[in-house]
N, C-alpha and C positions, 0 to 999 in steps of 0.2 A: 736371193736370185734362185728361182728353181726351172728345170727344164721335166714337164711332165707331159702325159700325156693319155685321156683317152676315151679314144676319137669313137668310140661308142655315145657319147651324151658329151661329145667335146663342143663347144661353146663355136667355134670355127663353121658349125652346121648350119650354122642357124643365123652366118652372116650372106656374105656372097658366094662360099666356097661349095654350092650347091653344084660348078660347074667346073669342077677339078675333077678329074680322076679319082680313084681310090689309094691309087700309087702319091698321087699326087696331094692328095688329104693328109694319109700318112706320115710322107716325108714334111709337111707345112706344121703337122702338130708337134712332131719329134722335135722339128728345131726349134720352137718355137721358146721364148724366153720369159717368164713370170716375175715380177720384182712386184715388192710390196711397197707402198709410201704410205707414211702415217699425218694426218689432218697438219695442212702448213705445211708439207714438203714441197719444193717444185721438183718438176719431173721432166720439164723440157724447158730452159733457158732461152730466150730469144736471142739470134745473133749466134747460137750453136750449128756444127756443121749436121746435115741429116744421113744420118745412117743406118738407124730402124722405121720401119715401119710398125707403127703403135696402136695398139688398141686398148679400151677401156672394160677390163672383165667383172668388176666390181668398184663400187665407191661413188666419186662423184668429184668432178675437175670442173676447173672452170679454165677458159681461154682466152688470153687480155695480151695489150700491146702498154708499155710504157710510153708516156707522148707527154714532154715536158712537166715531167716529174710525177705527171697522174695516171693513174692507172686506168686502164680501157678494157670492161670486160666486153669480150666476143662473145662468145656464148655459152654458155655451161651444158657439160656432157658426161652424161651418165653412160652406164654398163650397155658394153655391145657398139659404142661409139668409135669411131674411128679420132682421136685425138693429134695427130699427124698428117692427118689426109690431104688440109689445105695445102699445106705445103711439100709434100713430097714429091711429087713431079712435075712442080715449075720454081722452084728452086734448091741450091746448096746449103742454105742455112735458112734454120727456121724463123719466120718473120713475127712468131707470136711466143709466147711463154705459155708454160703448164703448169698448174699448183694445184693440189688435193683438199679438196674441201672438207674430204670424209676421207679415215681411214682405205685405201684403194689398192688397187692391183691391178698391173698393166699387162699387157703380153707383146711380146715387139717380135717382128721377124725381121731379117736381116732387108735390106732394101732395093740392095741388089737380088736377091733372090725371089721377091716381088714385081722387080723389073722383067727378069728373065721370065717369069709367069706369064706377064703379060706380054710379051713377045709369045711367047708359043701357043698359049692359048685366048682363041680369040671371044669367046662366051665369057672368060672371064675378067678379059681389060673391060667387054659391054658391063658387065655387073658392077664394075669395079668405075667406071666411069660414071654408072649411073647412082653410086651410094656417093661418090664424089658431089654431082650435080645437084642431090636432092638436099647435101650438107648446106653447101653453099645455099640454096634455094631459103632453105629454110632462118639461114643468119640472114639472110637480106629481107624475108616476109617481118621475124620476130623484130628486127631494128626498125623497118618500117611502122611498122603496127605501134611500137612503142611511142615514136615520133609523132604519130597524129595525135596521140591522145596527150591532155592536160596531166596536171599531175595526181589526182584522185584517180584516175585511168589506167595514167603507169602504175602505180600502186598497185590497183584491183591486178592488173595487167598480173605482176611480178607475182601478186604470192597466186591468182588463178594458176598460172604456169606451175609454181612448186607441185600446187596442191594436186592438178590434173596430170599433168606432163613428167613430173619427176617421180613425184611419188606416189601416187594413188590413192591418194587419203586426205583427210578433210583436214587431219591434225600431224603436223609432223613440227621438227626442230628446223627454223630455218638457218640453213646453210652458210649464209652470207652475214656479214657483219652491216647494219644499217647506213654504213659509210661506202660498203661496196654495190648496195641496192643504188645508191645514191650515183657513184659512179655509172652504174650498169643503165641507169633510166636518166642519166643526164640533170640533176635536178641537187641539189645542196644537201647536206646530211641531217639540217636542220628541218627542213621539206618533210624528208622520210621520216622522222622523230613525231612531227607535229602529225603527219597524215593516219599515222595506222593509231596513234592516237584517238584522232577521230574516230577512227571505225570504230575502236576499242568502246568508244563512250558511245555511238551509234546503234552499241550491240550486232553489228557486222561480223568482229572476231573477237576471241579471247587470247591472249598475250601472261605468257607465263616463261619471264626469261627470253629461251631462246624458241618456246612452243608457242607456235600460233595452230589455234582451231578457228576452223571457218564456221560460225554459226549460223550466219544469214548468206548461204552462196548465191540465192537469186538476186539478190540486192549488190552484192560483192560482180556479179558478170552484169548487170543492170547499167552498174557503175563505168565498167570497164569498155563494154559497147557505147558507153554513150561518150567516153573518152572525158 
């Protein structure tokens, strides 16, 4: 757990807190609290009470509900994300779980002390409202999107997302275990096994382990628009 700070290239800048004071920057970095998790930690238990407000400074989370004994991933969230956000101001306890996919670092500030912010200033409950809205927005488009398409779709769908949205790169390690893609897109683990398969012998992608390269990404979004 470290408490650092500094708010010259602090990370804080560059979210909503464009509309705090300087006083007010200051006193948000100072207290501000750093804890590290290592891949497989959880970091927020579902059914816990809420008392920081959390955010994602590095790493990579994902966000899931237990619902008779299977796991339900929500959404996964990278650096700069608010991993708390759903639920911090409409209820006491958190309605979802947090686990680190990657090595991570969080930074939490007290919650009440976020409350009180938002009482006094009113630029920055709009800000704070509006990375709320756009969270949300965004878990309802990605579940949707997912839902229309077959399963060659969600497939293209899941690793596009890694490839574009997470990481920025055509080749990365993916994240998830082929039983959680399976979870996350609704579809059996033996689905996801047979599917990237195909692509594999399609020449779509290359599969080494846990490294997928995209070889053919027009044909991989081809795929995925056409669901």
């Amino acid at each position: 757990m470290v408490n650092n700070c500094d708010c010259e290239g602090c990370e804080l800048r560059s979210l909503f807190f464009n509309n705090v004071s300087a006083t007010e920057l200051i006193s948000l970095c100072t207290i501000k609290i750093e804890k590290t998790f290592i891949k497989g930690e959880l970091i927020i238990e579902e059914g816990s009470e809420i008392e920081d407000f959390i955010y994602l400074k590095s790493g990579l989370v994902k966000l899931y509900r237990i619902s008779d004994d299977e796991e339900q991933i929500i959404t996964i969230a990278k650096p700069l994300d608010f991993v708390s956000l759903l639920s911090v101001f409409s209820n006491r306890h958190f309605k979802y779980s947090v686990r680190a996919l990657e090595d991570s670092v969080t930074c939490s500030l007290k919650i009440q002390y976020v409350k009180d912010l938002v009482k006094s200033n009113g630029n920055f409950a709009l800000d704070l409202l509006e990375k709320m809205n756009r969270i949300a927005d965004n878990i309802i488009i990605e579940s949707l999107e997912i839902r229309r398409k077959h399963l060659r779709g969600r497939i293209a769908h899941v690793l596009l997302y890694f490839a574009d949205y997470i990481y920025s790169s055509h080749e990365f390690d993916l994240p998830i275990s082929r039983k959680e893609i399976a979870e996350y897109i609704g579809m059996t683990t033996e689905n996801v096994i047979r599917t990237l398969s195909e692509f594999r012998k399609d020449k779509i992608i290359k599969i080494n382990g846990k490294t997928i390269e995209i070889i053919n990404k027009p044909m991989l979004e081809k795929i995925s628009a056409l669901g």
